[in-house]
N, C-alpha and C positions, 0 to 999 in steps of 0.2 A: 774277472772279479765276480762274474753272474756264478757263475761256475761256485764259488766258494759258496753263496747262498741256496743254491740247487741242490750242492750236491754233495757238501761239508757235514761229517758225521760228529753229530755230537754229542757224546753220552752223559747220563748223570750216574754211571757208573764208576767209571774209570777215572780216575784224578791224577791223570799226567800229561805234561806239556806240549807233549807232541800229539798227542789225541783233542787238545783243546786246540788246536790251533788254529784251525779254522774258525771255530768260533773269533779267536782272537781280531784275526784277519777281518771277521766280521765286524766287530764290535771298532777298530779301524777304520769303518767304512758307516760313517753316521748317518741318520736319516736327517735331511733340512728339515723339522720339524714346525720353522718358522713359516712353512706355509702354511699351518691348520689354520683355522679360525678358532676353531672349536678348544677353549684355552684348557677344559679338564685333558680333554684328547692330550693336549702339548705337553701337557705337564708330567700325564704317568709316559707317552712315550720319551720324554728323556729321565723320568724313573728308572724305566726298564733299558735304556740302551746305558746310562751311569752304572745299573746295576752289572749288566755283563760286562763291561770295564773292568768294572771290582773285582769282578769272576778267575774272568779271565788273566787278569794280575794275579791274583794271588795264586790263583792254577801254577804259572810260572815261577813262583817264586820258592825259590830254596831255601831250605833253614836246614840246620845242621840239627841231626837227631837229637843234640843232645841240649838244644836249646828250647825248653820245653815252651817257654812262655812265643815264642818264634810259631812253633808246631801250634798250640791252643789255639791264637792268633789266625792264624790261617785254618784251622779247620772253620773256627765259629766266622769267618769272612766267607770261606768257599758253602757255609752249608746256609747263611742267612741270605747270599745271592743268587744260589745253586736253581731257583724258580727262573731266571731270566736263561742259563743254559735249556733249561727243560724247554720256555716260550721256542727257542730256536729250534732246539730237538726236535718239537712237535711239527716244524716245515716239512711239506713235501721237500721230495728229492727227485733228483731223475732216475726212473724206476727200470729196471730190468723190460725187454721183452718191447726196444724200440721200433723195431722194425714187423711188428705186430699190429704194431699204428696206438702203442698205449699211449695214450695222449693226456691221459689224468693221472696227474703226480700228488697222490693223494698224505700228506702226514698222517700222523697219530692223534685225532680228535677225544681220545681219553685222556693224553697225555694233555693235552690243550686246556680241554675244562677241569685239568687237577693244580693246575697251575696257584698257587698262592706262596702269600710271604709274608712272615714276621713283624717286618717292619712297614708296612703297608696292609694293613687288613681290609679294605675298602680293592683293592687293587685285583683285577681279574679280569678275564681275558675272555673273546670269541675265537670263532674258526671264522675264517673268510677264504674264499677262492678267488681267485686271481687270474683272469683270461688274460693269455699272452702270446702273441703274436709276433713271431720273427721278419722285422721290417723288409728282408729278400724278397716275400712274397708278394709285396705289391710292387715292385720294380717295373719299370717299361706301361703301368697300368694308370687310370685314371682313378680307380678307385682306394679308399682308403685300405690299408692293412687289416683294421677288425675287420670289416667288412670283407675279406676277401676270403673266406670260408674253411681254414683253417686255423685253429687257436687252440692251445695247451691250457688244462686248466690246474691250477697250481696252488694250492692250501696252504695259508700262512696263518698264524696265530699273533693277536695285535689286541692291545689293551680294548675292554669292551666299553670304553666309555668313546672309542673312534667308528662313526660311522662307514658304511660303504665309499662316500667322496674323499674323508679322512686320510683312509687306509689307501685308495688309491694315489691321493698329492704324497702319502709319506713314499708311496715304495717308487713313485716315478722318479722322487727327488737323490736317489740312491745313485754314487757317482761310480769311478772306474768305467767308463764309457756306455754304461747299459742302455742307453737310451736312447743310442747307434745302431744298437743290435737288436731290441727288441722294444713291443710298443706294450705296455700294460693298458689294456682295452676297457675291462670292466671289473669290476669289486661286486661281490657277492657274501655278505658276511652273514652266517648262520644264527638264528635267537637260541642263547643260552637255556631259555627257559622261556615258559608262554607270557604272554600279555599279564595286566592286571586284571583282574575279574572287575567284569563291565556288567551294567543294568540286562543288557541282553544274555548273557553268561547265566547271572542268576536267574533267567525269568526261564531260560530253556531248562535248567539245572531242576526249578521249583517245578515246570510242567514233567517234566520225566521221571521225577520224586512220585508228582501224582499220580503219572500213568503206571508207573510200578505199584502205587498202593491198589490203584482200580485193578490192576492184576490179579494180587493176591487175597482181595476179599471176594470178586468176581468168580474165581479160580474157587476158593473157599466155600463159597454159595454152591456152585455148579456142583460141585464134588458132593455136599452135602443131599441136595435135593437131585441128584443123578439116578434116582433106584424109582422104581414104575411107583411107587405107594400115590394112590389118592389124592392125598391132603397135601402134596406139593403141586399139583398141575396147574390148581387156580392161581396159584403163587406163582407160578413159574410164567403160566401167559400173561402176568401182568406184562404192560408195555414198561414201565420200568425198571424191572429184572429182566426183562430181553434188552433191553438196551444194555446196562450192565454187562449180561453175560456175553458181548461182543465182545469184552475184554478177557476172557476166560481164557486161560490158557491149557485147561483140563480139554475142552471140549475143541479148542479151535487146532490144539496143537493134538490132537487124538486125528482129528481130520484130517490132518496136514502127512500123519507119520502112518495114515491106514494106509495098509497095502489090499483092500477088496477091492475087488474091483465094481466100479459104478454102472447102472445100465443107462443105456443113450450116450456110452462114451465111445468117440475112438480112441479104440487104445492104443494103438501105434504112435499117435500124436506124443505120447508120452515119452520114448525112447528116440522121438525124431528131437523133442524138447531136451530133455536131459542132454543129448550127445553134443547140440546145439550148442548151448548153454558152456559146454566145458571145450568146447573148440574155438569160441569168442574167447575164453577166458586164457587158453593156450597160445591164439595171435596176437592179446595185450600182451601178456607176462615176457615175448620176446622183446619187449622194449627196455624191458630192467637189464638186457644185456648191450643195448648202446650204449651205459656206460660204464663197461666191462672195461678189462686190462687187455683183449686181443683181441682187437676189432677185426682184425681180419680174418679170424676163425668164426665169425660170422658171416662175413663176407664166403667165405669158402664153402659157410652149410648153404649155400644158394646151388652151389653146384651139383648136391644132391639130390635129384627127385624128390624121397619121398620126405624131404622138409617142403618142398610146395603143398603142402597139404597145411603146415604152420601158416606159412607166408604167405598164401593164398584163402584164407582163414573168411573170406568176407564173404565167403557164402551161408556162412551161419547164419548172418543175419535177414539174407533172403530168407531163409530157412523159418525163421521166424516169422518173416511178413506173408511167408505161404499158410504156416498156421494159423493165423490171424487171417486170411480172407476162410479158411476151410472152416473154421466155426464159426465165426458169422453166417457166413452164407449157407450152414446145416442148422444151425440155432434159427435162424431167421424163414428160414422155409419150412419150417418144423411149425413152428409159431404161424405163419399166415396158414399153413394149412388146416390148422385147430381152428382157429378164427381167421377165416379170409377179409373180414370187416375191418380189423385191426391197420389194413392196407392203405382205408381212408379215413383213419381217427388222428386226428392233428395231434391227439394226446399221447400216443401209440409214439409219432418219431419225435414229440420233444421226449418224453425218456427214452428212446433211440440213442438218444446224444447224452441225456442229461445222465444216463445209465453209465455211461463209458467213462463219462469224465466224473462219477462218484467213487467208479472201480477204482480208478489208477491216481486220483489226483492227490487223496488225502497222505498217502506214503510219501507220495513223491513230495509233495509240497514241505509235508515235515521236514522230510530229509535234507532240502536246501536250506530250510533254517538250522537244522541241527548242526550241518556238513560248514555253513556260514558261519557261525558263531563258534562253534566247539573246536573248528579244526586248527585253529593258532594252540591251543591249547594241546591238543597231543604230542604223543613223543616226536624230539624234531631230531635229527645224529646230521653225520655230517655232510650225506647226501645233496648237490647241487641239482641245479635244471630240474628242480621239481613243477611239477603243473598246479600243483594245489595251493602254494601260495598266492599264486597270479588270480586262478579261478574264485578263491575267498573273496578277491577283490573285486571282479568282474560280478560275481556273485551279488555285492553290495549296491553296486552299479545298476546289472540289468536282469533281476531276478524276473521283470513283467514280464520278459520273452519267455521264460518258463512258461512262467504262469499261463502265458496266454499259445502255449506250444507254439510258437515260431523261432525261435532259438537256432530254428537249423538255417534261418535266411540270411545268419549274419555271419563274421567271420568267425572261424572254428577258435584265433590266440583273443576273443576279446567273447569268447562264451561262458557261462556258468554252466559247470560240471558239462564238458567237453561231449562227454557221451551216452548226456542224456538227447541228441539230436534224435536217437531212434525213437524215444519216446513221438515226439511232433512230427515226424512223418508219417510215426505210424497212425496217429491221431488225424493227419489230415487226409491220407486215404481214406482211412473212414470215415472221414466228414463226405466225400464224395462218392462214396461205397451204394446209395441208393441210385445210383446214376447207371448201377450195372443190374443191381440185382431186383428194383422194378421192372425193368423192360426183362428179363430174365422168366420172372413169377408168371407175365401177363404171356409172351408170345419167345420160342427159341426164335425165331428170325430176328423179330428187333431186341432178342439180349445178343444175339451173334452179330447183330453194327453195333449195338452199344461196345464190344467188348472189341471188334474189331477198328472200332473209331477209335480207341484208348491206347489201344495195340500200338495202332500206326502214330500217333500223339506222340509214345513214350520214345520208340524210336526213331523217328526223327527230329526230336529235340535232344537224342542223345548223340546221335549222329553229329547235329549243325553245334554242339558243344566241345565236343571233340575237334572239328576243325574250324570251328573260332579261335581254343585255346591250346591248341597243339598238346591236347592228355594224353598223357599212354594210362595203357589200359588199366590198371590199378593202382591203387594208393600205394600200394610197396615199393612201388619201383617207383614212384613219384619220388619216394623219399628216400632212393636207393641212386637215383642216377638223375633225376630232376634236376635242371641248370639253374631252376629260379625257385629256390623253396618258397619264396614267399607267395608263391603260386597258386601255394597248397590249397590257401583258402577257399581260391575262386574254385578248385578242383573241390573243394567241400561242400562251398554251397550251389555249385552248378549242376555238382553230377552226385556226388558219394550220394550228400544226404538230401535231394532232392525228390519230391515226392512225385513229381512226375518223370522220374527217371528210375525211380526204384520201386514204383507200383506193378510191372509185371510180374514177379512173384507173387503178390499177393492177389492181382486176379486172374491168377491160374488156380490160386487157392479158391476163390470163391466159386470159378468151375467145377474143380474139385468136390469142394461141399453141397456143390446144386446136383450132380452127377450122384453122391453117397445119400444124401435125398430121395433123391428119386428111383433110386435102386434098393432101398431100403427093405429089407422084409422080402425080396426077390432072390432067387437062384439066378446068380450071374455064372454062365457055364460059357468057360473059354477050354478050346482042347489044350493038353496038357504040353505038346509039342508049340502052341502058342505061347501059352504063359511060360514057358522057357526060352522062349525068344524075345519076348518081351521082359524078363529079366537082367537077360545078358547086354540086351539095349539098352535098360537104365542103369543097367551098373557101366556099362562102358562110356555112356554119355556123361553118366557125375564125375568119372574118372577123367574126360576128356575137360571136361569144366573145371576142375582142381590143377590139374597138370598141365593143361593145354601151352601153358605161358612158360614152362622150362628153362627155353633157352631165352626166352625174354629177361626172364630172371636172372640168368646167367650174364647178362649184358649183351645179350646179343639184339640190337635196334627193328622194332618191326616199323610199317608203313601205318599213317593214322587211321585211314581206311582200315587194316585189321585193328587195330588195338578198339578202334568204336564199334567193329565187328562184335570181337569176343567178350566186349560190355555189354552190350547188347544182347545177343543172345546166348551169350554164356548162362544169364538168369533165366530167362526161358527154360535152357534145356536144364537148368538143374531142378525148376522147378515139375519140370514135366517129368523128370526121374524121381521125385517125391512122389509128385501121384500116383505115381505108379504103385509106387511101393505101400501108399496109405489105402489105392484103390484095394489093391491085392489081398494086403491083410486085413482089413476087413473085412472083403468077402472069402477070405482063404482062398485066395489063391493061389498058391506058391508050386503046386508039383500034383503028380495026379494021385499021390496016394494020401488020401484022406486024413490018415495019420499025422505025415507030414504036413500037412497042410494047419494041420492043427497046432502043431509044434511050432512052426511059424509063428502063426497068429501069437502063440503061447510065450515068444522068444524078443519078438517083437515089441511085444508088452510088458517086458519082464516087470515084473510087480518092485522090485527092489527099486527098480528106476521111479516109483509114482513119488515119494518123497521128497526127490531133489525136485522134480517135477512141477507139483505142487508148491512151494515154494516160492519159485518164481510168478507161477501162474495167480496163487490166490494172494500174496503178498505185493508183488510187482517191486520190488525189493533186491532179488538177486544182480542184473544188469546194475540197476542204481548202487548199492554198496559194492560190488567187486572192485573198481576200480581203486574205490577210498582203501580197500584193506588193502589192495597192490601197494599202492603209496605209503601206505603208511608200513609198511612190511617191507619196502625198501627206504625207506627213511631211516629205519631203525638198524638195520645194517649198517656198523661202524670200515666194512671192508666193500672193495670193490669185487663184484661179478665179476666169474668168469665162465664163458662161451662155455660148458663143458655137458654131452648128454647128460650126465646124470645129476649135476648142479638144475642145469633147464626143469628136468624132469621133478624134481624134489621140490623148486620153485612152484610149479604148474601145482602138482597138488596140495601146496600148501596153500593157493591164494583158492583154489574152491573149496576147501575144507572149511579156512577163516573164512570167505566170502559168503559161503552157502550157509555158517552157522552164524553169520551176524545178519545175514536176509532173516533165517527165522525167529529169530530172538526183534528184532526191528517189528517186523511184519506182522509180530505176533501183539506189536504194542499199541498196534494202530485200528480202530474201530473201523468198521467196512461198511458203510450207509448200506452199498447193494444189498443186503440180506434184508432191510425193509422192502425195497420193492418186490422180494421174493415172497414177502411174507405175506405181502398183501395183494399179491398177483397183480403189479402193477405192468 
């Protein structure tokens, strides 16, 4: 009988008996409606199953051509109930391409929300999913059936005045033995449309009304009084047209899209940023294909090499925390060298801190509000297991662990916006960032135990993590071959985004930047048969960090000892193949002919790259929106993924295209305090 609701084709095309029949069968097979509570619920589901009765009867029923009043009859009965075939039509079905592992049986969600009827204008409908689990699989076991790690997700269409509980007591109570065969786990019904507009709705609605107007008179000003004349400079240093003009969008968005290049920068940093930045964005976007149609052509891109470069993606954000110790620690010894006094001014390290958290707080903080309140209101389609409804809520809950960056010490399913964790780690090494780079300034021997006490800290708290909680070596495969997902957590906040377990990137980077310091304005001369030895070292050790884990990948089991090995220093050496490569091109070092060495440095830096760059860098905006435009870029897809290169491919640059142009349009909307204490050489 499940069979006939699975898997019974039912058109609102076709008006013949033998094509309805299933329906019929259906409509045969009643929902006990008498267990709702919910008495609107009761009422339109026996609307709608009375109605397909009708349908379905009069489907069946014969009139002789020539009985016109017979024929009328039966058209205006098949076309005024013809809505309740369509609710059915709109079911999943059992889909093509089983043994793929397609395990979402997804309807027609347009079909769903077109739903209406003549005789009921009140009467309309949701999508709901339906986890269903075949009772075999927990046999011989102690544990429940949902619970047992395999479930079908199955989209039904059910009056929207039934909630999630509703929809579930209706479709359990469905007889011909279904309740033998299979367990209906959980109800998931999607909102037709957003919330009511709420006091917070209008208040974020009326602030970003204003920050648009402060835009465009801001923008308006700037542009006017832009030309050297006189009679604007006393105008323009007032403190209140510099305040203003932080919201300029002529002047801030001119800076953001300049391709000159700046003096005192490394530029390489830029192309290590950018490449960064879209190789994060490349390791998320493979998760819109878990709920593709062939899961196992996912499973199968593992077997390829050079997808461990996807899969393997978390070095990007070492990548990050390298760059982030290498400008501090060149920013910072630039500054004591100008003023070495600034070393014992109490005033010097509270804006130390207070500088950091002025940079990055104001975007980010908006963004939780905006991302809280607004995000019920965007487009929703019929997308299930999304993260964004849960995190709104979590969001409501414990937005102070933002606030106060520790977010990463809790668990990763009970976080607001999931991946803003890098944000608070990256915040807490820097909170303990003078611990390396005093003892550094004053004497090399006591920064080499400062760095080496830090060293030996990170891995051996990485180590005794690993075999407390038996980790394999990365996130991927936790959630690839992991026996207890709900593991994950401890694996989040023990290892992933712990700060003392993911600071050696970042104080390799502040070696880095005390090294580019202190070589500054020197001929650094390495023979030319070195620096190509040294090359080939750091290109084969990043390689060996990306790839290392192949046949892990592949399912092949290693020992805990390697797997906390190759966490362990796997960041190390990628981070020591960055220096290399930021050592290099800065001082041109790449080959012995001159030329080339220039073209390096020149290739290195590609100016085209400073845009996306900057972006991220002066907005801190890119990270924080990607994910929201991921979600919401897969919410709005009314079809399911699939696994396919150039489907992946077309995804990947779609979400940094939207991602990177809603960072600068965001980032551009936000006033950045730091430009006062630039302004006043604080």
């Amino acid at each position: 009988v499940i069979a006939v609701l699975l898997f019974g084709c039912v058109s609102s095309h076709v008006l013949s008996y033998s094509y309805y029949k299933p329906a019929k069968e259906l409509a045969a097979l009643p929902f006990n409606t008498s267990v709702v509570e919910n008495q609107q619920c009761q009422d339109d589901a026996n609307f709608w199953v009375a109605s397909l009765n009708t349908f379905t009867s009069w489907v069946g029923m014969n009139c002789h051509e020539t009985d016109r009043q017979c024929n009328d009859l039966k058209a205006k009965m098949i076309t005024d109930n013809l809505f309740a075939a369509k609710q059915i039509d709109s079911f999943g079905r059992l889909p093509s391409g089983l043994l793929e592992l397609n395990t979402i049986w997804q309807g027609s969600w347009e079909e769903c929300m077109g739903v209406n009827t003549p005789q009921n204008s009140d009467y309309r409908t949701h999508y709901c999913w339906v986890a269903v689990a075949p009772n075999f699989l927990a046999e011989g076991t102690n544990v429940s059936v949902c619970s047992a790690g395999m479930s079908f997700r199955w989209s039904v269409c059910m009056p929207e005045t039934c909630n999630n509980q509703d929809v579930k007591k209706l479709i359990q109570t469905m007889g011909g033995g279904v309740q033998t065969t299979l367990s209906f786990c959980r109800v998931n019904c999607r909102p037709r449309s957003g919330p009511e507009k709420s006091g917070a709705f209008w208040f974020v609605t009326a602030y970003c009304l204003l920050v648009a107007l402060l835009m465009v008179i801001s923008t308006t000003i700037d542009y006017v009084i832009s030309n050297d004349s006189e009679a604007f400079k006393p105008f323009r240093a007032s403190p209140g047209i510099r305040a203003l003009l932080t919201f300029s969008v002529y002047t801030n968005g001119a800076e953001i899209l300049s391709v000159e290049k700046r003096p005192g920068q490394i530029d390489c940093l830029h192309c290590i940023r950018a490449f960064s930045l879209a190789w994060v964005i490349f390791g998320h976007v493979t998760t819109l294909f878990l709920y593709g149609d062939n899961s196992t052509a996912l499973l199968a891109s593992t077997k390829e090499v050079q997808n461990d470069i996807v899969f393997n993606a978390f070095f990007a954000v070492d990548s990050f925390l390298f760059i982030s110790g290498v400008l501090l620690a060149y920013i910072f010894y630039k500054e004591m060298d100008r003023n070495p006094r600034k070393m014992k001014n109490p005033i010097y390290w509270i804006l130390f801190y207070v500088h950091r958290i002025l940079r990055i707080s104001p975007p980010y903080f908006f963004f939780i509000g905006f991302y809280t309140v607004m995000y019920p209101y965007f487009t929703n389609g019929p997308t299930e297991l999304t993260a964004g409804a849960s995190e709104v809520e979590y969001c409501k809950k414990y937005w102070w662990r933002n606030i106060l960056y520790i977010n990463n010490f809790f668990p990763l399913d009970e976080m607001c916006m999931g991946h803003s964790w890098y944000l608070s780690t990256d915040m807490q090494v820097h909170i303990f960032s003078p611990l390396l780079l005093v003892p550094l300034f004053y004497s090399k021997i006591a920064g080499a135990i400062s760095v080496a006490f830090f060293f030996i800290l990170s891995i051996a708290s990485c180590y005794g993590v690993h075999f407390k909680y038996d980790f394999p070596a990365t996130l991927f495969i936790y959630m690839i071959y992991g026996k207890d997902q709900s593991g994950i957590d401890d694996y989040m906040m023990f290892l992933y985004a712990a700060p003392w377990v993911r600071c050696t990137p970042y104080i390799m980077g502040i070696l880095t930047g005390y090294f580019l310091h202190k070589t500054k304005g020197k001929k650094l001369t390495i023979h030319p048969l070195v620096a190509i030895i040294l090359w080939c070292a750091s290109v084969a050790i990043a390689l060996a960090c990306v790839l290392g884990l192949y046949n892990n990948i592949k399912g092949i089991p290693i020992s805990i000892a390697t797997a906390a090995s190759y966490n362990n220093f796997s960041r190390v050496g990628w981070a020591l193949a960055l220096a290399w490569v930021v050592i290099a091109c800065q001082n041109n070092v790449a080959d012995a002919n001159i030329q080339e060495r220039k073209q390096n440095r020149k290739s290195s830096s590609w100016r085209a790259l400073l845009p996306l760059t900057l972006v991220e860098l002066k907005t801190q905006s890119g990270e924080a929106t990607r994910p929201e435009t991921q979600e919401q870029i897969r919410q709005s897809v009314v079809t399911l993924y699939e696994e396919q290169q150039n489907e992946n491919a077309c995804v990947r640059v779609h979400v940094i295209n939207c991602g990177v142009g809603s960072a600068f349009i965001f980032g551009r909307s936000m006033p950045h305090p730091t430009s006062f204490f630039h302004t006043w050489n604080c």
